[in-house]
C-alpha positions in Angstrom: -6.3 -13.8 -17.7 -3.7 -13.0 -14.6 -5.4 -11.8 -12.2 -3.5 -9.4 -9.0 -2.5 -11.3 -6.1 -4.9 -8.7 -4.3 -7.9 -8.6 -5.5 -9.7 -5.2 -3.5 -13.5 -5.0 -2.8 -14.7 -1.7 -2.0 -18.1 -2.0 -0.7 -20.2 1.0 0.3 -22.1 -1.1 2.9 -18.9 -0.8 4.6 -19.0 2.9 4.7 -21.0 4.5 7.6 -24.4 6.1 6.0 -23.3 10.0 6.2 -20.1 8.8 4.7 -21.7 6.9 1.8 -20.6 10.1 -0.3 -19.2 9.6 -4.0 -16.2 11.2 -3.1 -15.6 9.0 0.0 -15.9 6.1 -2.3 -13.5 7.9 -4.7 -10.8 8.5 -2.2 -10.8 5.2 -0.6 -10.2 3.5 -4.0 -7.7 5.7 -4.5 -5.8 4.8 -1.7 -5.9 1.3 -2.4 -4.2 2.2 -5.6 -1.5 4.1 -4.0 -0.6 1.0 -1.9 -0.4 -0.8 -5.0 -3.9 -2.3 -5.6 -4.4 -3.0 -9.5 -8.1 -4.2 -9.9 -10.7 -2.9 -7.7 -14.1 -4.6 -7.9 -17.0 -2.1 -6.7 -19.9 -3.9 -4.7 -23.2 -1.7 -3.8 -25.8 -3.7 -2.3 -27.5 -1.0 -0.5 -27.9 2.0 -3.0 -29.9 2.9 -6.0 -29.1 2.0 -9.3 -29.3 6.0 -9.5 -26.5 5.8 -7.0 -24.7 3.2 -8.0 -24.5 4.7 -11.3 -22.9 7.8 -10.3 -20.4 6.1 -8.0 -19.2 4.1 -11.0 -19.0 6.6 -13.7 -16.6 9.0 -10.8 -14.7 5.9 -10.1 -14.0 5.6 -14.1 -13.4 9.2 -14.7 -10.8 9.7 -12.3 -8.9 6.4 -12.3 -8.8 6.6 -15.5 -6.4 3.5 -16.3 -4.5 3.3 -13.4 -7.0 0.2 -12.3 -9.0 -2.6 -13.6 -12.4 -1.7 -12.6 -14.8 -4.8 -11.9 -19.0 -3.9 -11.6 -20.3 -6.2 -8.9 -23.7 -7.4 -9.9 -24.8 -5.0 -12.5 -24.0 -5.8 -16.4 -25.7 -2.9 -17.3 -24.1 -0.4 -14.9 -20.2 -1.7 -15.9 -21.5 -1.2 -19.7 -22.7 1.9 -18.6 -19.7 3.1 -16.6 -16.9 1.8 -19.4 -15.8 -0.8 -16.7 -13.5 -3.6 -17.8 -15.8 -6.4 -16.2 -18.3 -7.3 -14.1 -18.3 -10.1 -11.4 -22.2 -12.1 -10.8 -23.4 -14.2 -8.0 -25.2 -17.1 -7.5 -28.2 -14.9 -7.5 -27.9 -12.6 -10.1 -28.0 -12.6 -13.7 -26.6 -15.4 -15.0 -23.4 -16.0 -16.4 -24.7 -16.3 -19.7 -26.9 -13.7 -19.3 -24.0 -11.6 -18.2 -21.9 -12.3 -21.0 -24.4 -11.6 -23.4 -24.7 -8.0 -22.1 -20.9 -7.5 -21.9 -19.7 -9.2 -24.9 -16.4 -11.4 -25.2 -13.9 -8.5 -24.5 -14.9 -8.0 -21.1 -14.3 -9.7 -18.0 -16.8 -12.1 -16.2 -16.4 -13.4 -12.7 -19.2 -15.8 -10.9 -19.2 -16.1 -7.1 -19.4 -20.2 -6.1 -19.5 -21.6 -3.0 -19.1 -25.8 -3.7 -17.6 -27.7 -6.2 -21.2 -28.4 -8.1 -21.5 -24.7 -8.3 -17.7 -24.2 -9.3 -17.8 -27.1 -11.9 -21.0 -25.4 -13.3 -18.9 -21.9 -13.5 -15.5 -23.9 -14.7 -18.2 -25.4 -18.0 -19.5 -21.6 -18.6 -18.2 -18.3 -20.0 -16.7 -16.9 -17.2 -13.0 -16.0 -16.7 -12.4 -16.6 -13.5 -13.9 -18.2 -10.7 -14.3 -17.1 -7.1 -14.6 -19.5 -4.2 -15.4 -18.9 -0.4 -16.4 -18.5 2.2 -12.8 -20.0 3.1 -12.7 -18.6 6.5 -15.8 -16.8 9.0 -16.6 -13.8 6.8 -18.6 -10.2 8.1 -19.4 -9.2 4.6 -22.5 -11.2 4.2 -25.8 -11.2 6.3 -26.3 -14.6 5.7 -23.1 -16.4 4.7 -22.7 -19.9 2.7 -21.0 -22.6 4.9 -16.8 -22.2 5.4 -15.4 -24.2 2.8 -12.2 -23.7 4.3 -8.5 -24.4 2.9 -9.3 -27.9 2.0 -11.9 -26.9 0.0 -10.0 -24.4 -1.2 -7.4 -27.2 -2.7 -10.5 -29.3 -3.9 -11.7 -26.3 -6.2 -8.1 -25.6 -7.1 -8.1 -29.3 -8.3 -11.5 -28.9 -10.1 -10.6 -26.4 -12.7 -8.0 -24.3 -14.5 -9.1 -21.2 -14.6 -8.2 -18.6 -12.3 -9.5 -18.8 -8.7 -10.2 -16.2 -6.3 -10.5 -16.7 -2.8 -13.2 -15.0 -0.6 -14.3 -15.1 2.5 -12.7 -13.9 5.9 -8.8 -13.4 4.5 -6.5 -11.4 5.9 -2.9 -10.7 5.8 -2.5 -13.3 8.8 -4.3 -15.9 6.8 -3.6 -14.5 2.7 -0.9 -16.7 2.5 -1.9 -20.0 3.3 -4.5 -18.8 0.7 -2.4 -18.5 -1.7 -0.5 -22.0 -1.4 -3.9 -23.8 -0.9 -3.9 -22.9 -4.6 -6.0 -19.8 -5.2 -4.4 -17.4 -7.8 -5.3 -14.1 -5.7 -7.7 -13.1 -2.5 -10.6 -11.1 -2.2 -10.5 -9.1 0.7 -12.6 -6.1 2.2 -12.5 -5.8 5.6 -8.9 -6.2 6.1 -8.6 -3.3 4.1 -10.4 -1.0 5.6 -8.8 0.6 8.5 -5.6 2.1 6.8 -6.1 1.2 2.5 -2.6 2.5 1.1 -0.9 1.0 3.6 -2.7 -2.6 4.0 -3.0 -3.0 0.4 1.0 -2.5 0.6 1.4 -4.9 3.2 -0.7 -7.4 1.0 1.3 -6.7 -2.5 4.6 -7.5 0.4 3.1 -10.3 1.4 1.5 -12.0 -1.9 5.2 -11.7 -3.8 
């Protein structure tokens, strides 16, 4: 698969509690798409599946097409929801598992964070890999250990499918990223503060 240079995370842990609003969620991601985002991955670790649910289904419904839409987690929710794919960690359902529910059309992402776990991801079903943390990253309560941009380059060299960088990136850091060898960046934070116009800056960046 080609996979974006930018690959956008919105998470709603990210969103202040009175703002945790479907339509916040909504208009967020739509910004992101006006600044050129292409896939959007939605991440919910702190609502309901009830919640989550209805976030997801809004997202589809008015996106429409415009996006790739990626299910953090939940196989059953991106079923649900009509989502392109769904991305697991090293704590969820497995990969197998995971493909099982989605079937072979879909796509299926697994979170690593060393090269056992990536070489164990690279033998498995999934389509692309993510790998990280590469730099200090805010998005986790307890964070795996920086592998940095030499790990980075020992992943790259570790398999051939598609790798996502995670973990602290920015557009001051994105493209070092990229020439380490990852084939696009997962990024949240960076995002946050202005969407349309910091995804923009990343699509500028990430030529």
């Amino acid at each position: 698969m080609n996979l974006p240079k930018l690959y956008a995370i919105v998470d709603v842990a990210c969103f202040a509690p009175p703002l945790r609003t479907t339509a916040a969620i909504v208009d967020y991601a739509k910004d992101l798409i006006a600044g050129g985002a292409t896939l959007i991955q939605y991440r919910n670790k702190v609502g309901t599946t009830r919640e989550m649910l209805s976030d997801a289904r809004e997202l589809r419904r008015v996106l429409g097409n415009d996006v790739t839409l990626i299910m953090n987690d939940r196989a059953d929710i991106c079923m649900a929801a009509g989502y392109q794919g769904v991305h697991v960690g090293q704590d969820d359902l497995s990969p197998d598992g995971a493909r099982t529910v989605i079937g072979a059309d879909r796509i299926l992402g697994v979170s690593t964070h060393n090269l056992e776990q990536l070489q164990t991801a690279d033998a498995g079903p999934a389509d692309y890999i993510a790998f990280g943390p590469i730099f200090a990253t805010g998005s986790k309560r307890n964070p795996d250990a920086i592998v940095g941009l030499e790990g980075l380059r020992a992943a790259r060299a570790a398999t051939k499918k598609p790798l996502v960088a995670i973990g602290g990136i920015t557009r001051a850091n994105a493209r070092s990223v990229i020439e380490a060898g990852a084939d696009s960046v997962a990024v949240i934070a960076d995002l946050l503060s202005s969407p349309a116009k910091v995804a923009e800056e990343f699509s500028r960046l990430l030529v």
